[in-house]
C-alpha positions in Angstrom: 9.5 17.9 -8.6 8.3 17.6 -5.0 5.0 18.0 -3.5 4.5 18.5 0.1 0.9 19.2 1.9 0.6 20.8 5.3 -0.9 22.9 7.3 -0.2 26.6 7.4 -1.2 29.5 9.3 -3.0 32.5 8.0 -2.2 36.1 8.8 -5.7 36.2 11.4 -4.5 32.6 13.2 -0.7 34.3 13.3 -1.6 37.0 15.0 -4.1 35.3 17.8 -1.5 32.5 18.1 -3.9 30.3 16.4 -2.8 27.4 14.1 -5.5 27.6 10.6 -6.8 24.1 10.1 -6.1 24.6 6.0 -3.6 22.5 4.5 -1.5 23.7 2.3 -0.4 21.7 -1.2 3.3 22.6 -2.6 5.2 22.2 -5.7 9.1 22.5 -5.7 9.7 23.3 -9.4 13.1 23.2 -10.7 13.7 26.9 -11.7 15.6 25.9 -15.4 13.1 23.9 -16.3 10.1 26.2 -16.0 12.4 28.7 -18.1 12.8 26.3 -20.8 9.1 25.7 -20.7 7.9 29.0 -20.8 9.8 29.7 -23.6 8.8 27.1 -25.7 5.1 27.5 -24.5 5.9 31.5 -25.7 7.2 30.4 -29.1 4.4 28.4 -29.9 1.8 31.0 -29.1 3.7 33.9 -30.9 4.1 31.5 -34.1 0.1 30.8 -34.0 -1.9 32.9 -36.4 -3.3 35.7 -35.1 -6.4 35.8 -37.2 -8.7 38.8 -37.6 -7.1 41.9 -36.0 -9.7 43.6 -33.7 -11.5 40.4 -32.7 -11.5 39.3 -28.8 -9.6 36.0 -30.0 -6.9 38.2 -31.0 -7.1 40.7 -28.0 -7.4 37.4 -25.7 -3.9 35.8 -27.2 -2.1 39.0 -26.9 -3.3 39.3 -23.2 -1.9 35.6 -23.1 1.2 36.4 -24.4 2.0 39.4 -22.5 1.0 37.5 -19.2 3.0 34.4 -19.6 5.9 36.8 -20.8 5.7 38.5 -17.6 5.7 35.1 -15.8 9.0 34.2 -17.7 10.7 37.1 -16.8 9.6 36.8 -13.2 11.1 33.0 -13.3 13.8 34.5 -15.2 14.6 36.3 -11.8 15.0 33.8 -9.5 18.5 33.1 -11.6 17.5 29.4 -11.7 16.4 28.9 -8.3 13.9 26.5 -7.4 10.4 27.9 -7.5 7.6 26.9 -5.2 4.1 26.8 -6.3 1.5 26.9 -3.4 -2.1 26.9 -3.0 -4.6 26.3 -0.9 -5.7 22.3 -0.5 -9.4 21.0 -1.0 -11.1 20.0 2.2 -12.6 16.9 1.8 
């Protein structure tokens, strides 16, 4: 995994031909991996009990579920590619 931190510019500072002063932080993830990951992360939230149906515990772990799934196939999409994980850095 690499990190990298630099700064970027934003779609205001692009367009006047100004450079933002907000660093950016960056994680190169390798595309497999995150895969293999999500899956198991997946398999251990499907196998966990899902306790009393109609509670918001149960309607909060399905909304879990069906957002990491989405995630996994996203990733799933890239064909293995590396995926890059950026947000905005802490000034500080």
């Amino acid at each position: 995994m690499n990190h990298a931190s630099r700064p970027f510019r934003d779609g205001d500072a692009v367009s006047e031909g100004v450079k933002s002063q907000a660093p950016v932080e960056a994680l190169l993830l390798d595309g497999a991996e995150l895969v293999k990951l999500l899956k198991r992360s997946l398999f251990e939230l499907h196998g966990q009990p899902f306790g009393n149906a109609g509670t918001a515990a149960e309607a909060d772990r399905v909304r879990r579920i069906r957002y990491w799934e989405e995630v996994l196939a996203w990733v799933k999409g890239t064909q293995g590619q590396d995926v890059i994980l950026t947000m905005q850095a802490r000034r500080a």
